[in-house]
C-alpha positions in Angstrom: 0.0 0.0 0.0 1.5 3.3 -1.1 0.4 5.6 2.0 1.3 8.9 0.3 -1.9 8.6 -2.1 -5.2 7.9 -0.9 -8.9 7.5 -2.7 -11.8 8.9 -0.8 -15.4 7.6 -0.7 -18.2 9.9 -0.7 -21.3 8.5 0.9 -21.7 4.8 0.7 -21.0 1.5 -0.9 -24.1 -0.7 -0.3 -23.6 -4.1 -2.6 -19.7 -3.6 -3.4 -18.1 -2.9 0.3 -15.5 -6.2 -0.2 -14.1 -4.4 -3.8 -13.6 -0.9 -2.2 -11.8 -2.6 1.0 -9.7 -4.3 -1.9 -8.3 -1.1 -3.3 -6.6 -0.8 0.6 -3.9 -3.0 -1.6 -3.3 0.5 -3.8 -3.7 3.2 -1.9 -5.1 4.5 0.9 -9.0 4.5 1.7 -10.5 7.6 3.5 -14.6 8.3 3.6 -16.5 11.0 4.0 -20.0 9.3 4.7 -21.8 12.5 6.9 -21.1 16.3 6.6 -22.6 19.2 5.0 -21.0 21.1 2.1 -19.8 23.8 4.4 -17.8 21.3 6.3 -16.7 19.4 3.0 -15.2 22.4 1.5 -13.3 23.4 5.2 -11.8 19.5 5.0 -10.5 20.1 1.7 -8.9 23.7 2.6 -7.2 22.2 6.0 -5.7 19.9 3.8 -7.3 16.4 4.9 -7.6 15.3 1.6 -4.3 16.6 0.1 -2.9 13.2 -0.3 -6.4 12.2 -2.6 -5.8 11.1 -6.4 -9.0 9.7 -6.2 -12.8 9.9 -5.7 -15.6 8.2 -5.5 -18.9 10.0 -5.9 -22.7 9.5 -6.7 -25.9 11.1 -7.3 -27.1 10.4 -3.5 -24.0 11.6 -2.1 -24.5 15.2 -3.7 -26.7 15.5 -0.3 -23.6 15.6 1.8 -21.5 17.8 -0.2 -23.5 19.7 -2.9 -23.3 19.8 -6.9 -19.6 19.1 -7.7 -19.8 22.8 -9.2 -16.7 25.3 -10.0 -16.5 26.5 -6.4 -16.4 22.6 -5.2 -13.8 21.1 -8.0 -11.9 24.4 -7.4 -11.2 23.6 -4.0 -10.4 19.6 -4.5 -7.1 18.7 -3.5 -4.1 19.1 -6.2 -3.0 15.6 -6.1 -6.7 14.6 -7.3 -6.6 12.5 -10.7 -9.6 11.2 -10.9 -13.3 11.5 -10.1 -15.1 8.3 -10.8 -19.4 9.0 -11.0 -22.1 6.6 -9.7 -24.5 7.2 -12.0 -25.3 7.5 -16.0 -26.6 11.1 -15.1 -23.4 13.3 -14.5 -25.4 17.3 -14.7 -24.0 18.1 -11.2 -20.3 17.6 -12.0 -18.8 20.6 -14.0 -17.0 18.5 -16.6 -15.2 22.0 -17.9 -14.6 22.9 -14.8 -12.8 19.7 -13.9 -11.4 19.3 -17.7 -9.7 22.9 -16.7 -7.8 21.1 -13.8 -7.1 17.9 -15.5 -9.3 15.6 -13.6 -10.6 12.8 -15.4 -14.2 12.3 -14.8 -15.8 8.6 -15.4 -19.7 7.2 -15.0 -21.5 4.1 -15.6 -23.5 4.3 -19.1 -23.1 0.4 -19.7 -23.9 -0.9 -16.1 -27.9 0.8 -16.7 -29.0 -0.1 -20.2 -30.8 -2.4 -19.7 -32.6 -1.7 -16.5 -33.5 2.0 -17.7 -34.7 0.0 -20.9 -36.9 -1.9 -18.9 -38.3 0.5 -17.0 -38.9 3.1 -20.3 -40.7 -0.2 -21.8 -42.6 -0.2 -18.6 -43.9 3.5 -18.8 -44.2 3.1 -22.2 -46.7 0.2 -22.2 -48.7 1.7 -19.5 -48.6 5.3 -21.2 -50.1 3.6 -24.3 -52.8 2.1 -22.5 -53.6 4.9 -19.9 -53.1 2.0 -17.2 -53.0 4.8 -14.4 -57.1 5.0 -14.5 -58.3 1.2 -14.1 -55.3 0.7 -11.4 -55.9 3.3 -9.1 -59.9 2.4 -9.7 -59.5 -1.1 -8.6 -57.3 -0.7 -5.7 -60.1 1.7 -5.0 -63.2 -0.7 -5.5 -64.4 1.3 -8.5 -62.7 -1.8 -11.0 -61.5 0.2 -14.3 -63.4 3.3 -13.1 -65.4 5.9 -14.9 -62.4 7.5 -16.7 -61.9 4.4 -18.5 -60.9 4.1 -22.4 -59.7 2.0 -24.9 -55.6 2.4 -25.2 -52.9 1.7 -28.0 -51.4 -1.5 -29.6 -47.7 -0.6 -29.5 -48.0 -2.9 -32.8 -47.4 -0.7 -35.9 -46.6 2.3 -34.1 -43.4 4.2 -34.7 -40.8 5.1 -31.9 -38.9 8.0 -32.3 -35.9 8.1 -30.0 -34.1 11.1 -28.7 -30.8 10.4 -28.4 -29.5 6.6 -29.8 -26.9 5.3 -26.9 -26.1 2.4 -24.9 -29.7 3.0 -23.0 -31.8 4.6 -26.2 -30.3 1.7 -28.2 -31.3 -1.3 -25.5 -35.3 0.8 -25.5 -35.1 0.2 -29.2 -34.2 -3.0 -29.5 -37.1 -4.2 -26.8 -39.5 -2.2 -28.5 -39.0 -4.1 -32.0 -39.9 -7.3 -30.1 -42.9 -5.8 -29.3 -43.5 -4.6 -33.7 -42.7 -1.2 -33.7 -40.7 0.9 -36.0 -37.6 2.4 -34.7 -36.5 5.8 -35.8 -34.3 8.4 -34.6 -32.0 11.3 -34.0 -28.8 12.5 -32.6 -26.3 15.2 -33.1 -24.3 12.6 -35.1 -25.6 9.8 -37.3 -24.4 6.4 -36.0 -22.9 3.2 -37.8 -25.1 1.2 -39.6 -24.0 -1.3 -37.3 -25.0 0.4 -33.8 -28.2 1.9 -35.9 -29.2 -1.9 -36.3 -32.2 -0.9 -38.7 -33.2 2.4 -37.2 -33.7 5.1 -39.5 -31.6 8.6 -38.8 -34.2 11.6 -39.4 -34.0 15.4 -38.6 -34.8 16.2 -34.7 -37.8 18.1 -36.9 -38.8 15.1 -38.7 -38.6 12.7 -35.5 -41.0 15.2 -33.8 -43.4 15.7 -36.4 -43.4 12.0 -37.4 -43.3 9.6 -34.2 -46.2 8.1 -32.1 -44.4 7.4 -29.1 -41.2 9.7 -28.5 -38.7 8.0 -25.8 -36.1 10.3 -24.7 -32.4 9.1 -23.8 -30.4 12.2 -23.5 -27.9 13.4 -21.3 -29.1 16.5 -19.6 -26.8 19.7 -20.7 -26.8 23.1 -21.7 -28.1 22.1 -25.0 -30.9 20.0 -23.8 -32.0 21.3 -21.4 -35.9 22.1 -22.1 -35.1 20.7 -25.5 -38.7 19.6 -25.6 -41.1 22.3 -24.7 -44.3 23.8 -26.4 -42.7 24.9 -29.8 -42.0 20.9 -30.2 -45.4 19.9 -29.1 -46.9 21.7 -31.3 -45.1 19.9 -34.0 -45.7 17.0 -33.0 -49.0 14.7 -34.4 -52.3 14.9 -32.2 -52.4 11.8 -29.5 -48.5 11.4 -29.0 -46.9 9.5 -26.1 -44.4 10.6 -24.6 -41.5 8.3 -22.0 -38.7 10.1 -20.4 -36.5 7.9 -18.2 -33.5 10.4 -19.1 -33.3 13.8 -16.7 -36.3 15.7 -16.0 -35.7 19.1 -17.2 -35.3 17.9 -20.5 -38.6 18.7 -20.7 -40.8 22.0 -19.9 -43.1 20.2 -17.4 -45.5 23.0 -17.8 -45.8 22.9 -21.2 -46.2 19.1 -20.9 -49.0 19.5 -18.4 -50.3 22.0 -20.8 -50.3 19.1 -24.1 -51.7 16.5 -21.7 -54.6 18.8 -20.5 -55.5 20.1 -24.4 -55.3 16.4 -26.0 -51.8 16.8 -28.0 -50.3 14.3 -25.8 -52.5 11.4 -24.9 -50.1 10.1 -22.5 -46.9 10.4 -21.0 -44.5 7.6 -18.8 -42.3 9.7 -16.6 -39.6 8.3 -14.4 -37.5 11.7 -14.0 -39.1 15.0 -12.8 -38.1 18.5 -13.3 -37.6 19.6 -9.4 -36.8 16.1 -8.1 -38.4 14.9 -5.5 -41.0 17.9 -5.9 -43.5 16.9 -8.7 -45.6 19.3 -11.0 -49.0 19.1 -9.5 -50.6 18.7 -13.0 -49.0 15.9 -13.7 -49.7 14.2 -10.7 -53.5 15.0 -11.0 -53.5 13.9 -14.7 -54.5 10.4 -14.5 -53.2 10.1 -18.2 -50.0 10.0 -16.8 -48.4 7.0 -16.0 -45.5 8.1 -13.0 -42.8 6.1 -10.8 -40.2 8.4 -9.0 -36.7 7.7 -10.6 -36.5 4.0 -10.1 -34.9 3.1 -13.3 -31.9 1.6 -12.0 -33.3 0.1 -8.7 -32.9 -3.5 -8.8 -30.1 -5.4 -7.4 -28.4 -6.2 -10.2 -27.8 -3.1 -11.7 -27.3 -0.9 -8.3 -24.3 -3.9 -7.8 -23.2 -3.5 -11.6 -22.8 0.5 -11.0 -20.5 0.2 -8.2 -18.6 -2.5 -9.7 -18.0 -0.3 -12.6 -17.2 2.9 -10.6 -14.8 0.8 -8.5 -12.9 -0.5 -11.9 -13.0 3.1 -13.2 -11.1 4.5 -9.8 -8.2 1.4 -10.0 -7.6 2.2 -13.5 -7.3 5.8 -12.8 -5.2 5.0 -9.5 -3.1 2.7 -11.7 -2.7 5.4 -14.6 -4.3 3.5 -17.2 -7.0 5.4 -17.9 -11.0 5.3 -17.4 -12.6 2.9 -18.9 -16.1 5.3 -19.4 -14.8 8.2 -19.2 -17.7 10.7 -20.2 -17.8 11.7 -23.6 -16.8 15.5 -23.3 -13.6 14.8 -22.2 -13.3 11.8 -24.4 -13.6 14.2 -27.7 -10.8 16.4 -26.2 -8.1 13.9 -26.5 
């Protein structure tokens, strides 16, 4: 063990404890598993983590220490390599920020296709057939209740998917077992091989042209809002629409405002705006089908994610690189 560098747990490590305790062969293991980000920020300037190359971060551990913002990565230690991200979401680390200081910056896009696939084919099914109605009705005595109506065959239909990676690709690939059309768009047009039938079209085209729209997008700058009422109103009458991406990706106002007027006739949301606050008109919409950001919940796939974090921080301890390091700093090399 080399006691001069060290890598430093944020929060916790539920299903992976035995491979973190494992990198005690490497370096040095320090945590940081309660605190505020007032009290983060005044370990980092005493020096406590001066001898930290790397980190270990997630989503849930932004509660103890904040967004990993300019002020935040500014104040990280200068012996810090590498930050290695729980999660295929990354919109509270400042990539530029950490690309300024030459911190490499990994998360785990392969380790949740599948289980955000599942769950968007999930929302997607129920969205199609307005399933929120009969099962609250049931539960309630009233069997499929008095809002009850006829939904879609996904059969036929054609899915238009925002944004064609690891996870958009997996959602496409389960919704051609299930007879639907795959078409799609992304900044860049992909291989034949990784388009695996889909047709490319114009963002326009996709809009105006899909019956269900899934959305797979990293959350940015760019995206943010991406879809909001000038894209609804290009979009054809009765649409569904399955976002298991990040929630402001969408205007939820204007999507409460399509759902009330009949543009959209459903929508299958597992990400929400102002997470874990939810816009009451989509919450009173019984056309919307809603679970609260459980895509990658299952045991397999919380497991995978920490496995992969933990093999992104030894090959960054070792100097070999990330293995996903997020695009952004992948196109700078």
């Amino acid at each position: 063990m080399t006691s001069s560098r060290a890598a430093l747990l944020i929060g916790k490590i539920t299903h992976s404890r035995k491979e973190w305790e494992a990198l005690g062969s490497l370096v040095s293991l320090k945590e940081y598993g309660s605190g505020s980000r007032t009290h983060f920020l005044e370990q980092c300037q005493s020096g406590v983590f001066d001898d930290v190359v790397g980190i270990y971060r997630s989503n849930e551990s932004t509660r103890l220490t904040g967004p990993f913002d300019k002020e935040l990565v500014q104040a990280l230690p200068n012996s810090l390599e590498t930050i290695a991200h729980n999660g295929a979401g990354y919109d509270n680390i400042d990539i530029s920020a950490c690309t300024e200081r030459q911190i490499q910056v990994s998360s785990t896009p392969i380790a949740v296709d599948d289980s955000t696939a599942d769950t968007a084919m999930f929302l997607m099914l129920g969205a199609l057939r307005r399933v929120t109605i009969p099962f609250n009705a049931i539960r309630k005595g009233g069997w499929r209740g008095k809002g009850f109506q006829l939904g879609h065959d996904p059969k036929g239909k054609t899915l238009g998917v925002l944004g064609l990676g690891g996870i958009g690709r997996a959602v496409a690939q389960r919704a051609k077992g299930f007879g639907m059309t795959i078409q799609y768009h992304n900044r860049n047009r992909l291989t034949a091989e990784l388009e695996d039938g889909a047709r490319y079209v114009s963002f326009e085209e996709l809009l105006k042209t899909s019956d269900v729209l899934s959305l797979n997008l990293a959350l940015n700058a760019n995206t943010r809002h991406i879809i909001s009422k000038p894209q609804f109103d290009l979009m054809k009458d009765g649409v569904v629409i399955v976002n298991t991406a990040r929630g402001p990706i969408i205007d939820e106002a204007a999507l409460v405002d399509a759902l009330n007027s009949g543009k959209v006739f459903s929508a299958g949301l597992d990400v929400f705006e102002e997470e874990p606050k939810v816009h009451p008109g989509l919450l009173e919409n019984e056309n919307v089908v809603i679970v609260p950001h459980i895509g990658t919940s299952t045991w397999e796939t919380q497991k995978g994610m920490e496995l992969l974090v933990l093999d992104n921080l030894k090959s960054g301890i070792q100097g070999k690189g990330l293995i996903t390091q997020v695009p952004e700093q992948k196109q700078k090399r």
